[in-house]
ZAMARGU-4260 file (C-alpha; in steps of 0.2 Angstrom, whole numbers, plus 5000, padded with zeros to 4 digits):
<rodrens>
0) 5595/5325/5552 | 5579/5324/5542 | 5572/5341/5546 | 5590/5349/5541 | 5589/5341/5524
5) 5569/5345/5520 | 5563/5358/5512 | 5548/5369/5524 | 5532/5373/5510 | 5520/5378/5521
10) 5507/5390/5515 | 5496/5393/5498 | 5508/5388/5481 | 5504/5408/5475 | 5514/5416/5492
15) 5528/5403/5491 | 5531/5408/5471 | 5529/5426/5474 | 5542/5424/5487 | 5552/5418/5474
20) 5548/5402/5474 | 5553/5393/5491 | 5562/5379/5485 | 5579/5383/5489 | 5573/5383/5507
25) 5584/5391/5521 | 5600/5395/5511 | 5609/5381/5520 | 5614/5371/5503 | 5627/5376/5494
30) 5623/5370/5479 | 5609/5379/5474 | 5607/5391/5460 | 5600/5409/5461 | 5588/5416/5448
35) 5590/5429/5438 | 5582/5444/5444 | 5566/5445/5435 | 5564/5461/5421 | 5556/5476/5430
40) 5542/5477/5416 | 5536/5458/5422 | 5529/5457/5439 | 5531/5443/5447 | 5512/5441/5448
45) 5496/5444/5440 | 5485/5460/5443 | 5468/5460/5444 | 5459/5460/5430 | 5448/5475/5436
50) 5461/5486/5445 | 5458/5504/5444 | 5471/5517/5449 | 5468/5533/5462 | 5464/5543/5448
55) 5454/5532/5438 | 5441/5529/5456 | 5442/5549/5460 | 5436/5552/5443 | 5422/5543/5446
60) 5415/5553/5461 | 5402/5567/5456 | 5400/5580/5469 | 5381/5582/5464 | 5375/5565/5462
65) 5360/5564/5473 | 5357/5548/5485 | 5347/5535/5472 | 5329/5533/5477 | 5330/5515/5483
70) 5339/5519/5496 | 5324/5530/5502 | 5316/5517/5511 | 5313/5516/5532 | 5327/5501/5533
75) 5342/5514/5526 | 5336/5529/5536 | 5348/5527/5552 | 5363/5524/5540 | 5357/5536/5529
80) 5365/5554/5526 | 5359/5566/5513 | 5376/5574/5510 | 5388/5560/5507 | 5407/5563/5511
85) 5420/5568/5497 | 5434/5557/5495 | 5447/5559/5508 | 5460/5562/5493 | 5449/5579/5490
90) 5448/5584/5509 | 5462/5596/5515 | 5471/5594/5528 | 5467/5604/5545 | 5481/5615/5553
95) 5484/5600/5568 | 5486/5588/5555 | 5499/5595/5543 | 5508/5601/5558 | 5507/5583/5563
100) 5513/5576/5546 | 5528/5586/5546
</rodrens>
């Protein structure tokens, strides 16, 4: 039939070629070629431009810095709260939850 012999490419171009590529369909043809696997050292696609690593965005947290002054206004109030949390990477766990985790 038709439908057997069509290839499906539905969804955006940038899923079906990380995917690898979509064209070869459902495996039912015999005569299509596989790919090399790509080199570990070339992902398959691009990063970000600005991607920052765990470290990188933990480094920028400063356990002084005080809440900026614009904030100070009647609008931010209810949200506001003068001791802003740590990062939960630098809160350790309680007793319940590394019993829990293990």
């Amino acid at each position: 039939t038709m439908a057997e012999t069509q290839t499906l490419n539905f969804g955006p171009e940038w899923l079906r070629a990380l995917s690898g590529g979509g064209g070869s369909g459902g495996g039912g043809s015999s005569n299509a070629v596989a790919s090399p696997p790509l080199s570990p050292a070339l992902p398959k696609y691009k990063l970000a431009d600005y991607r920052y690593g765990r470290e990188e965005m933990l480094a920028l947290y400063v356990k002084d810095n005080k809440i900026p002054i614009d904030l100070h206004d009647k609008e931010f109030l209810p949200i506001l709260q003068e001791e802003p949390l740590p990062p939960l990477a630098l809160v350790s766990f309680t007793e319940e939850e590394q019993r829990a985790e293990s």
